[in-house]
N, C-alpha and C positions, 0 to 999 in steps of 0.2 A: 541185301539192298541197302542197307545201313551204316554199311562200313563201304558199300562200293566195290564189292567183290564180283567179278563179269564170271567168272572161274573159279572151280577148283579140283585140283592136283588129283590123280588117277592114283589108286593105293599101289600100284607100281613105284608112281614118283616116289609116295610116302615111303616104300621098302627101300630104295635105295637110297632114300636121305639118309637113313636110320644104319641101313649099313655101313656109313660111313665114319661108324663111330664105332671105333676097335679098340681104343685101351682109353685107362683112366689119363695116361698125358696127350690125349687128342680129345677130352673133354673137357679137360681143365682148361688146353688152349682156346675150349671155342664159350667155357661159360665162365671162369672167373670172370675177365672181362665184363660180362652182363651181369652178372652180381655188381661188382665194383660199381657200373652205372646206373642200378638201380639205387646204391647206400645214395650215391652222389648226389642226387637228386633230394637229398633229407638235407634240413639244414640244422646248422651245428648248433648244440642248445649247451646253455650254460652248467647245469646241473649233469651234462652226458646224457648216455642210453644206455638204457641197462639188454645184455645178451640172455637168452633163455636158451638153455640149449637142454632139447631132446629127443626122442624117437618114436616112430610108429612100425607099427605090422600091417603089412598089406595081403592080406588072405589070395592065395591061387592056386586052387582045388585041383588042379592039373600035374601043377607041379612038374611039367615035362622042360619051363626053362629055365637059364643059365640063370642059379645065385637062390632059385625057390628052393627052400631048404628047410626041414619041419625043425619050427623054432614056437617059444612060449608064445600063447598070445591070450586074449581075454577069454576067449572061445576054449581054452586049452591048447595041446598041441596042435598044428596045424602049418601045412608048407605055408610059407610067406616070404616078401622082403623085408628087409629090416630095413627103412633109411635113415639118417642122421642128419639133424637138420638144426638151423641155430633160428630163432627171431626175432627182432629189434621190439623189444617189448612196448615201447611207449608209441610206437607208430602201427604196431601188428604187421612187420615186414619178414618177408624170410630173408636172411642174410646170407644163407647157402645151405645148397642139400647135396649130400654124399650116400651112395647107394650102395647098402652092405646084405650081403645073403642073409637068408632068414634064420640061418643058427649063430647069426655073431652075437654075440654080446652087447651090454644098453654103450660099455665102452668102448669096443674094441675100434681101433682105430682115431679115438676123438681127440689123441695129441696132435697128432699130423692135422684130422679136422680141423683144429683151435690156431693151429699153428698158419695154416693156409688161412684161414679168416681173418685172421690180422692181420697178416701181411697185404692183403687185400682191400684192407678196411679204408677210406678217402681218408688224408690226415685232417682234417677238418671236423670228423667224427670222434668225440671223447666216448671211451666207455668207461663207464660208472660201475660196473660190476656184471657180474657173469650167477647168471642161478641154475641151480640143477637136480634131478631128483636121484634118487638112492644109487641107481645103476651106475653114477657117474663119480659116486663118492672114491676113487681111485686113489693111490699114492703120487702116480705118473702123474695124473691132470690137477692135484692141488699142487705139488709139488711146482709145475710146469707156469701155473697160474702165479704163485707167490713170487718167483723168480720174474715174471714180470710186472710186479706190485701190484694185479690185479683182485680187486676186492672179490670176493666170493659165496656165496650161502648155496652149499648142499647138502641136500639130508644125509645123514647118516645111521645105515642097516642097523636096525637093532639085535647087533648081536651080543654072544652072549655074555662078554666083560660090560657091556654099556647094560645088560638087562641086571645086572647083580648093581651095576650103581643105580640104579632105579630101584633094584629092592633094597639100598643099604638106607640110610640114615642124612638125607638130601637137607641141605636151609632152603626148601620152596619159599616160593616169594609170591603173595599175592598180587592179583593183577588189576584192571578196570575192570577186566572179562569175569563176571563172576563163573565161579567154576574152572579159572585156568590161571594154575599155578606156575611161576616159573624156575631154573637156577641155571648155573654155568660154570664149568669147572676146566683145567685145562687136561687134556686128555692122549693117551697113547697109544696108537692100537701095536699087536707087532708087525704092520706091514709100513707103519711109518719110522721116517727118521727122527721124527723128532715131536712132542707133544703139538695140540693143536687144540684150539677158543673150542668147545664142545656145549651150545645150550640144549637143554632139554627141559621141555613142555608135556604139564600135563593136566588135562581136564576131568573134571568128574565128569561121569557118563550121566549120572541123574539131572546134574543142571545142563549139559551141552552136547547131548546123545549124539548131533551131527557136526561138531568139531573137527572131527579127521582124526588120523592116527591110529595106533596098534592096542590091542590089549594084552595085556599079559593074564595067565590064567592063574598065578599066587597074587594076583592084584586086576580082580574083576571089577574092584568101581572107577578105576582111570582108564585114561585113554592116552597113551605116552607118543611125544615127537623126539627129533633128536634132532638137531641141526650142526654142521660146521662149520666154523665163518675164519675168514682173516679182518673181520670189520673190528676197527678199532673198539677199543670198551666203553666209547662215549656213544656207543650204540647200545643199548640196552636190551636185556635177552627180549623184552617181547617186540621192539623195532624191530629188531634182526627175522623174528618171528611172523612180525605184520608184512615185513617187507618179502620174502621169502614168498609170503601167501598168493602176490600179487603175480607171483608165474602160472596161476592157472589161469590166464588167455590165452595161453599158449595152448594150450588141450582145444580152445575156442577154432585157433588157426587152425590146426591139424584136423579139426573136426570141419572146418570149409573147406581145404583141401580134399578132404575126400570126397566130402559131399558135392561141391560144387563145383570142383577142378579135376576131378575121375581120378586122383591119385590110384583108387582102388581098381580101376577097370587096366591101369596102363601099361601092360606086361607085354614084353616082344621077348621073339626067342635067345636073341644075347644078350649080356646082362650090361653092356656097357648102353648098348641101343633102348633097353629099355631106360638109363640112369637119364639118358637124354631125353625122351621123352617127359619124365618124372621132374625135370630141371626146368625144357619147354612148359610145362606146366603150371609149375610153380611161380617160374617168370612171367605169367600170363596173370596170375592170382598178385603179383607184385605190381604190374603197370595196374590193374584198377583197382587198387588201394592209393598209388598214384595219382588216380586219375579223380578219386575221390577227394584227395586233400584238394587237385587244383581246382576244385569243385567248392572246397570250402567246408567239406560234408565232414 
């Protein structure tokens, strides 16, 4: 009554809308476009927008459709989807969701992702930088990002060349943050071509017990970060640090997507029909964030 609804659609209609959606280039024709006109509608800010780009599991205990695939998840193993999704952090916007089976990877596929979202992006829109967490620390996707002089901060796996410069002989740098020490070095993995800004963060566990971060077990009283940036050095390792911090709202979105927009309930038996519904969806969680600014809220 609210909206002025006399009707609605018989789940016949609904299956064959849904049918109608058979590859990823007959989805892209029908939702770039509605991505593009929801960016559009943001207006252009001086300082840009920063992207936050990353992933959820969507648990589906049936596991009988297309793409449900037993991938990690918080639960442990478990069939799920995996989708990929980017979010305009300063406004809480999805920018675009790409819907990948449950055993891909946190990267697989996020060049092409990155690549389509820019191309998309209104030119009116500046981005200020792109953040991301471990999954996404790839060669392909820094590499891909620097070549468009896109600023960057993602974490980087601690593994085990980065865990021996944590245990060598570091110039930590004290902070404001009592208990979190900083330093920054330039660094190589062998899957890169070439060295890359590498800060690393670490707090004592006794002053900052819920700081974040890993421990190592030959160094029980820190709690180590590791980050990779292409931010210039007039950035300092704990800006780089503070600022990097600021992607979890993004966990916030993905947590109202499920909760309040069924991302979790929304599984049909193809997978391209289900990425549509997951897109309807999401597009639905974008006009009232929309409808909240024109609100003033």
């Amino acid at each position: 009554e609210l909206l002025g609804v006399s009707r609605v659609p018989s789940q016949s209609t609904f299956s064959r809308f849904f049918q109608g959606f058979g590859s990823a280039g007959q989805n892209l024709t029908c939702f770039q476009p509605l991505w593009r006109w929801t960016l559009a509608r943001l207006p252009s800010r001086k300082d840009g927008y920063t992207l936050d780009l990353d992933s959820t599991r969507l648990i589906h205990p049936d596991s009988r459709q297309e793409g449900v695939r037993v991938g990690y998840t918080k639960h442990g193993l478990k069939p799920c989807l995996h989708p990929l999704l980017a979010v305009v952090a300063e406004v809480r916007l999805v920018a675009q969701l790409w819907l990948r089976s449950g055993n891909a990877s946190c990267a697989s596929n996020a060049v092409a992702f990155c690549q389509a979202l820019r191309e998309n992006l209104p030119s009116h829109l500046r981005v200020k930088g792109v953040r991301a967490d471990a999954g996404f620390c790839v060669p392909e996707l820094l590499t891909q990002w620097e070549a468009w002089a896109l600023p960057y901060v993602v974490v980087a796996q601690l593994s085990e060349p980065i865990k021996n410069l944590l245990r060598g002989d570091l110039p930590w740098t004290s902070t404001d943050l009592a208990g979190t020490e900083v330093t920054e070095l330039w660094h190589q993995t062998q899957s890169w071509s070439r060295p890359r800004r590498l800060i690393l963060i670490r707090h004592r566990v006794a002053e900052r017990p819920d700081a974040g971060g890993k421990r190592l077990f030959d160094l029980p009283g820190y709690q180590f970060q590791a980050l990779v940036t292409n931010l210039p050095a007039a950035s300092t390792p704990l800006e780089v640090w503070r600022y990097y911090n600021q992607r979890a709202d993004c966990e916030n979105v993905i947590k109202e997507l499920q909760d309040g927009f069924a991302l979790t309930s929304l599984c049909l038996d193809k997978f391209w029909a289900t990425e549509a519904a997951l897109c309807l969806a999401t597009l639905t969680y974008n006009l009232t964030v929309l409808f909240q600014r024109h609100l003033g809220w």
